[in-house]
N, C-alpha and C positions, 0 to 999 in steps of 0.2 A: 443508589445501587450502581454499582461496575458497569459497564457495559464493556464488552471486546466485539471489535468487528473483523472478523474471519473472512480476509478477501482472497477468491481463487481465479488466478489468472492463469489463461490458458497463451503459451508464448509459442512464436516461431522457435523451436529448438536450435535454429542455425544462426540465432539473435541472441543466445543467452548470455552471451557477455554484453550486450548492450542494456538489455535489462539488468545484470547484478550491478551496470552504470547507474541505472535509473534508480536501483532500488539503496543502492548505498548514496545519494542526494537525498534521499527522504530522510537520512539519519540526524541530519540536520533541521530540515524543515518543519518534521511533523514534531515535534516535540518545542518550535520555537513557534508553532501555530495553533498549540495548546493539547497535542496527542501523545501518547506514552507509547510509544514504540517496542515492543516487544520482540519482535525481527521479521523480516524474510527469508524464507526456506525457500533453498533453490532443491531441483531433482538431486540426488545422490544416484541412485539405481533402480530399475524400472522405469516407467514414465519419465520422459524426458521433458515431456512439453507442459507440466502443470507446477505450478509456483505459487505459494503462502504465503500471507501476510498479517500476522497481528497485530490491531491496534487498540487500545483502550482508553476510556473514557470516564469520568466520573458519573456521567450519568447521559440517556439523551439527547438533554439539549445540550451539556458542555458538548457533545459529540457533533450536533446541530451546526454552535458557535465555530468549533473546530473547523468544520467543513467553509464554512463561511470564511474563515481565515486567511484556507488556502486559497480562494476564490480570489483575494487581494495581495497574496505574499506574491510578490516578483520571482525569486526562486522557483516557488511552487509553481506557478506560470511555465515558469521555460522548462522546467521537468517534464510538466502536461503536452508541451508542445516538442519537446525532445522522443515521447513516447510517439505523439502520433506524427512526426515528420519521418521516425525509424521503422515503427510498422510489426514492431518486436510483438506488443500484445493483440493478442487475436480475439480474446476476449476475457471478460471478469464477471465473476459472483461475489455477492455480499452476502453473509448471513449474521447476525447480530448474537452475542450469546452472553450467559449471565454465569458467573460462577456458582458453582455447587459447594465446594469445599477451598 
C-alpha cells in the first residue's frame, strides 16, 4: 500500500527564500534516494510561516530504506546542514497517510 508523508514545517517567515532554496534541492535528491516527490507548498496568503511537503512511498519500509538513503546521500547531507546552519525551520510534523480513492 502507498504510503504519503505529510511534513509541516513551521519556518522563519523572514527565511522563506532560503527554504524555497532548501526545498527545490530535495527535487533532486528525494526521488534519486528512492522517494516520489509530490511538492512543496510554500504560504500564498494567510499564514506566512507554515510550509508542506508531500512525499510518497510504495510502502513503509521502501519509506524506511528511503530515509536511510538520505542518511548516506552527500547532497542530502549538505541540504540537512544548509537547513540548520540558516536556522530557516523552527520546527516539523510528520504524519503518515494512505489513500482513499
Amino acid at each position: 500500500m502507498t504510503v504519503t508523508v505529510s511534513i509541516r514545517y513551521v519556518i522563519d517567515p523572514f527565511k522563506s527564500e532560503a527554504f524555497e532554496h532548501y526545498a527545490r534541492t530535495w527535487t533532486t535528491i528525494i526521488p534519486r534516494c528512492g522517494g516520489n516527490l509530490l511538492g512543496y507548498f510554500m504560504p500564498h496568503e494567510g499564514t506566512n510561516n507554515i510550509v508542506w511537503a508531500l512525499i510518497s512511498c510504495d510502502s513503509l519500509a521502501a519509506y524506511e530504506a528511503y530515509r536511510a538513503q538520505l542518511r548516506v546521500d552527500k547532497e542530502s547531507l549538505a541540504n540537512f546542514e544548509f537547513a540548520k546552519r540558516e536556522r530557516f525551520i523552527l520546527s516539523e510534523e510528520r504524519t503518515w497517510l494512505r489513500p482513499v480513492t
